[in-house]
C-alpha atoms as an extended CHARMM CRD file, in Angstrom:
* protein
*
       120  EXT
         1         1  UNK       CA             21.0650000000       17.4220000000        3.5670000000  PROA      1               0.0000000000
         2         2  UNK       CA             21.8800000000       13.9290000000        2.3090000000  PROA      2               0.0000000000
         3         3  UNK       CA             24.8020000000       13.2450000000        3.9320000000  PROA      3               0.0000000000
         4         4  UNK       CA             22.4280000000       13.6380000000        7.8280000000  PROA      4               0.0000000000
         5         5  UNK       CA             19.9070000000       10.9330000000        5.7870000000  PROA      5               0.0000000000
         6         6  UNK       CA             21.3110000000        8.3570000000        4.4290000000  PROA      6               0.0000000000
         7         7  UNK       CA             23.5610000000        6.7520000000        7.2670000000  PROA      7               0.0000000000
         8         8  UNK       CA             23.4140000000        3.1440000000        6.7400000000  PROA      8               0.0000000000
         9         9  UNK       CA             22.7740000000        1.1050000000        9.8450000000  PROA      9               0.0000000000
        10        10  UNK       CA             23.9470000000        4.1410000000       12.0970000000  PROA      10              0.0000000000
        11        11  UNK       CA             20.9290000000        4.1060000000       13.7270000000  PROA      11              0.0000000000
        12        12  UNK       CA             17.1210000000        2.9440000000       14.5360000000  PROA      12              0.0000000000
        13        13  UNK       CA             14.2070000000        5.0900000000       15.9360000000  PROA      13              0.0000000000
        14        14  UNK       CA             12.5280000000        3.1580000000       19.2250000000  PROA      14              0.0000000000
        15        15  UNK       CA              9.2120000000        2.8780000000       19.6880000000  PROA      15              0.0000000000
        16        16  UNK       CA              9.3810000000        6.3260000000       21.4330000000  PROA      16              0.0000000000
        17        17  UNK       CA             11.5050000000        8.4510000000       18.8410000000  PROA      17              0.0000000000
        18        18  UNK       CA              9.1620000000        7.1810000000       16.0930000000  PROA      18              0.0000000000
        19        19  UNK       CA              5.4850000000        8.5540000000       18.1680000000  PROA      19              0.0000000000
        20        20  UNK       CA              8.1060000000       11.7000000000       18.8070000000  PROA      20              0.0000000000
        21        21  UNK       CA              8.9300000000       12.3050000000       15.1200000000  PROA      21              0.0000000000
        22        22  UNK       CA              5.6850000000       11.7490000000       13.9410000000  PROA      22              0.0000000000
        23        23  UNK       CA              3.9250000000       14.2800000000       15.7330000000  PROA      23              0.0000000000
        24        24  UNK       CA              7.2410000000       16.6240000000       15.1600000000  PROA      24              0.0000000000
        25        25  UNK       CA              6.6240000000       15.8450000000       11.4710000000  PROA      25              0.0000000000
        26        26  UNK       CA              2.6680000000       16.4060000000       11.4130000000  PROA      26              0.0000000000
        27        27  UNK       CA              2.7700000000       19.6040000000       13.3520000000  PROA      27              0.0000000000
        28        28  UNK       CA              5.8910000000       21.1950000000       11.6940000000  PROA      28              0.0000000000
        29        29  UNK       CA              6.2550000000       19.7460000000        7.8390000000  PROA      29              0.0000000000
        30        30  UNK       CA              3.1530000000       17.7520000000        7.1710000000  PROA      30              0.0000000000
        31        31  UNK       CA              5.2110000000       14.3870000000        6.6470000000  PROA      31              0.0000000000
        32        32  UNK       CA              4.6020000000       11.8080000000        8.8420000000  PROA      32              0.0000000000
        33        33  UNK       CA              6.6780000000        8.6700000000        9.2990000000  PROA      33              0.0000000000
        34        34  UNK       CA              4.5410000000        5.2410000000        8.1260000000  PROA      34              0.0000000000
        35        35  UNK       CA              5.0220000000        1.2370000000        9.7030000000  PROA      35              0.0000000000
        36        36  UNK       CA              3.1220000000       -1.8950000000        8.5540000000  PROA      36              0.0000000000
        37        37  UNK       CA              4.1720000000       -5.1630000000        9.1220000000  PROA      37              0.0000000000
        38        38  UNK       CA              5.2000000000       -7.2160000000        5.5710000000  PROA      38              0.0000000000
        39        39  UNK       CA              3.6230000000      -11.1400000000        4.8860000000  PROA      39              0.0000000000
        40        40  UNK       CA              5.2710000000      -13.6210000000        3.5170000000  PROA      40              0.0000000000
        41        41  UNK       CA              4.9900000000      -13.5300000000        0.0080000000  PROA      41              0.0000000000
        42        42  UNK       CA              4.4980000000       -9.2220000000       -0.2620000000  PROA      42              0.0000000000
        43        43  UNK       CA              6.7690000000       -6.9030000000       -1.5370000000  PROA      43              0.0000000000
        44        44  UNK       CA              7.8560000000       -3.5920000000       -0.4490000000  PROA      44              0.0000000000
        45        45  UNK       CA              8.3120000000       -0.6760000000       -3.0270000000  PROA      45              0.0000000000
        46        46  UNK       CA             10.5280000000        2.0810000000       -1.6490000000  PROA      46              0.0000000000
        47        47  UNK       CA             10.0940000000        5.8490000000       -3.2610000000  PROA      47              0.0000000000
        48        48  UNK       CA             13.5570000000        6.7890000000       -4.5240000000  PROA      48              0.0000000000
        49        49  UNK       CA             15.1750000000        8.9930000000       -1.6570000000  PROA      49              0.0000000000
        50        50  UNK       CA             12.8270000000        7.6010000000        1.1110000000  PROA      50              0.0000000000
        51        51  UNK       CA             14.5510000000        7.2970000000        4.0070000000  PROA      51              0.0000000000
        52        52  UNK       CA             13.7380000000        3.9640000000        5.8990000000  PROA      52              0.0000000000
        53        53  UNK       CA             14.4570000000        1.2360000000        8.4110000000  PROA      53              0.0000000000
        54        54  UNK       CA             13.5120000000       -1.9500000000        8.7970000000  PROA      54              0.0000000000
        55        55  UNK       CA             13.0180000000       -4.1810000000       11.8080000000  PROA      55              0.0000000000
        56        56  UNK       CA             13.0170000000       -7.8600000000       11.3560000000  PROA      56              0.0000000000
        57        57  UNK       CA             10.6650000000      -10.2060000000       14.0530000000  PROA      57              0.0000000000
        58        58  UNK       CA             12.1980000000      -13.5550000000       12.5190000000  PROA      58              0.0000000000
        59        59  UNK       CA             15.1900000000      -14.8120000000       10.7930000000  PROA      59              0.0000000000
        60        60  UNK       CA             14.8980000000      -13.5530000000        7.5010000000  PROA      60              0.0000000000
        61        61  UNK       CA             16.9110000000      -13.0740000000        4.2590000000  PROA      61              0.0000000000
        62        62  UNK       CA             16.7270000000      -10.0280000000        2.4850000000  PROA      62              0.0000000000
        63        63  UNK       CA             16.2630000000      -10.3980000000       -1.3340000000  PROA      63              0.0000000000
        64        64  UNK       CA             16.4200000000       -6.0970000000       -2.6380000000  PROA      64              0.0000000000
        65        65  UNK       CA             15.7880000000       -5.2150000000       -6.2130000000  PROA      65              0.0000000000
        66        66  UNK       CA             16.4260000000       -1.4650000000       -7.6770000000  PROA      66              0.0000000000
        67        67  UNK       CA             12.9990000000       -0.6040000000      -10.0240000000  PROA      67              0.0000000000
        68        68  UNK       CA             13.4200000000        2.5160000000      -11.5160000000  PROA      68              0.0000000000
        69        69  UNK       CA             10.2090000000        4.0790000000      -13.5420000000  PROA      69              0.0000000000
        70        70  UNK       CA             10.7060000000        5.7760000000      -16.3890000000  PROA      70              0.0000000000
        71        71  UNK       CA              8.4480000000        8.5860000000      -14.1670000000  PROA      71              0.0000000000
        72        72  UNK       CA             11.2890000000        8.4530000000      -11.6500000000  PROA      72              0.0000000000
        73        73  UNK       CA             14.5790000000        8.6030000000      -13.8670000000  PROA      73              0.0000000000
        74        74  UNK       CA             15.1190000000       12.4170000000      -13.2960000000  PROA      74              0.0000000000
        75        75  UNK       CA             14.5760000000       11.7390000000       -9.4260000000  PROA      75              0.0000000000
        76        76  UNK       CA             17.0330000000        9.1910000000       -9.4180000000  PROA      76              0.0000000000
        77        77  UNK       CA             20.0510000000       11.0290000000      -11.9110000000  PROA      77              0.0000000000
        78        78  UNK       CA             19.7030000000       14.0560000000       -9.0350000000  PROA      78              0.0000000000
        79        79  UNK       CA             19.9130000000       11.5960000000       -6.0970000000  PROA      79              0.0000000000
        80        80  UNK       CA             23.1810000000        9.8590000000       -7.7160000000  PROA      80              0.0000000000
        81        81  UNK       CA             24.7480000000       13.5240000000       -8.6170000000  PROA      81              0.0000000000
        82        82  UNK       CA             23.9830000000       14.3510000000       -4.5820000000  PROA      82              0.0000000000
        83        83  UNK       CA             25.5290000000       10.8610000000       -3.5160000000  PROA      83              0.0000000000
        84        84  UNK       CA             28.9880000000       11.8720000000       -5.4860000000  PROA      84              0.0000000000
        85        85  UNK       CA             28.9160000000       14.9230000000       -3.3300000000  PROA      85              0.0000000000
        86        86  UNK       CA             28.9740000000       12.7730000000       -0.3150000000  PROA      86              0.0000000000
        87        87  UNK       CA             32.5000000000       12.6810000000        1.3960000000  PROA      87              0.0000000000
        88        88  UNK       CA             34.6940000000       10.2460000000        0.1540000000  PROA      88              0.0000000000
        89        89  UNK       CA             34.1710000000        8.1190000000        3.4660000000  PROA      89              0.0000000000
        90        90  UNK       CA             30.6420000000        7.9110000000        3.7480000000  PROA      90              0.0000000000
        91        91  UNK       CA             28.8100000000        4.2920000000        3.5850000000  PROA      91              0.0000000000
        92        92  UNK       CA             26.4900000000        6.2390000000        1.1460000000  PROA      92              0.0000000000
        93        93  UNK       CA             29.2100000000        7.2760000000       -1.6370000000  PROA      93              0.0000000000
        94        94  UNK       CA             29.0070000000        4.3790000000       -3.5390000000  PROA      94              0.0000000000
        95        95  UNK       CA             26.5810000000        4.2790000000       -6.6690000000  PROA      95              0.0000000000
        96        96  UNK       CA             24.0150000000        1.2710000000       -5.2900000000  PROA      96              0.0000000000
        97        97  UNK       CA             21.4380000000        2.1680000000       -7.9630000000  PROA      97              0.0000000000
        98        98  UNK       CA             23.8380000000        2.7470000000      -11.0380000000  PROA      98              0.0000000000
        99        99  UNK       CA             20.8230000000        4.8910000000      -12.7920000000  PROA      99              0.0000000000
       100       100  UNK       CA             23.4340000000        5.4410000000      -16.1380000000  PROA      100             0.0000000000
       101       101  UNK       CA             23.4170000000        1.4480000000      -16.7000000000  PROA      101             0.0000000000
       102       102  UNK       CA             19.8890000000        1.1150000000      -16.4620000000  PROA      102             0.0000000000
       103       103  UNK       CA             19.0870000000        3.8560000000      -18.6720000000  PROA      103             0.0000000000
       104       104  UNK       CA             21.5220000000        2.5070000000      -21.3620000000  PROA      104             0.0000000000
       105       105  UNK       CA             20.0780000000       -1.2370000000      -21.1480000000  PROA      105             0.0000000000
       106       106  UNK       CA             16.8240000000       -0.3540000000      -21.4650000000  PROA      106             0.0000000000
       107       107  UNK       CA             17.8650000000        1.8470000000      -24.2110000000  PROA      107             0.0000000000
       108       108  UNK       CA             19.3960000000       -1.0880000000      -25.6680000000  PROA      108             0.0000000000
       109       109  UNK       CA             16.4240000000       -3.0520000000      -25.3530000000  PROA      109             0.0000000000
       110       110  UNK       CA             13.9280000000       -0.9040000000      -26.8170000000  PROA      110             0.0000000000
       111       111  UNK       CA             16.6880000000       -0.5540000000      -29.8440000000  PROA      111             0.0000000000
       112       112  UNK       CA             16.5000000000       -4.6120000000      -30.0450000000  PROA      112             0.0000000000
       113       113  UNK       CA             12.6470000000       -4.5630000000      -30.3420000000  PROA      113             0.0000000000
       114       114  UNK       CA             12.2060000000       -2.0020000000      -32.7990000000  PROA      114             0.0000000000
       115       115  UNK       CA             15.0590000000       -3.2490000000      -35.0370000000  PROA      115             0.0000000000
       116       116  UNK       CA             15.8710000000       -6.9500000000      -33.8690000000  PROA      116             0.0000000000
       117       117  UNK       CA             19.3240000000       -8.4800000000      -34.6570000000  PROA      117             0.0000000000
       118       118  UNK       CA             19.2510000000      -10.0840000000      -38.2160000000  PROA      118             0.0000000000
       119       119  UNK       CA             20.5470000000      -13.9930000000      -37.5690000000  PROA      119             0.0000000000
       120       120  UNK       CA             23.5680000000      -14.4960000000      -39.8170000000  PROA      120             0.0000000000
């Protein structure tokens, strides 16, 4: 259910819960849990619906992005229509990836290029 997932900052697996879910995982689902450590300079693309958590071993600032595919737009219209469903309290309500304004900018933009604005 989405509402158990997607509980912002609620919680972090230890060392211990993560070896215990991934053997959980393996045995029972066939989904196992991945970590790798990010460099300076890399960037991190997260599957639409992924749960995830991330650790930080320096000071750090964040810098997040939302990429949407045109693959992934179906997967990412159902993940918004679960996220209304949430209740009206939950960190997770609000619309972070806004899939509706994407789609309609980059329908505007394909519009531009095959018929650009006339100047004047």
């Amino acid at each position: 259910m989405v509402s158990e997932l997607f509980t912002p900052q609620k919680c972090s697996l230890s060392c211990c819960s993560l070896v215990s879910l991934m053997s959980w995982h393996a045995c029972y689902i066939g989904v196992e849990p991945w970590t790798f450590e990010q460099k300076l300079g890399e960037a991190v693309f997260i599957p639409a619906g992924c749960p995830h958590q991330v650790r930080n071993l320096k000071s750090c600032i964040k810098v997040a992005m939302d990429f949407v595919s045109p693959e992934n737009v179906d997967e990412c219209i159902k993940l918004t229509g679960e996220f209304r469903r949430l209740p009206s309290h939950h960190k997770a309500k609000e619309d972070k990836l806004e899939i509706k304004k994407i789609a309609l900018y980059a329908l505007n933009q394909v519009i531009n290029f095959l018929d650009p604005p006339s100047d004047g």
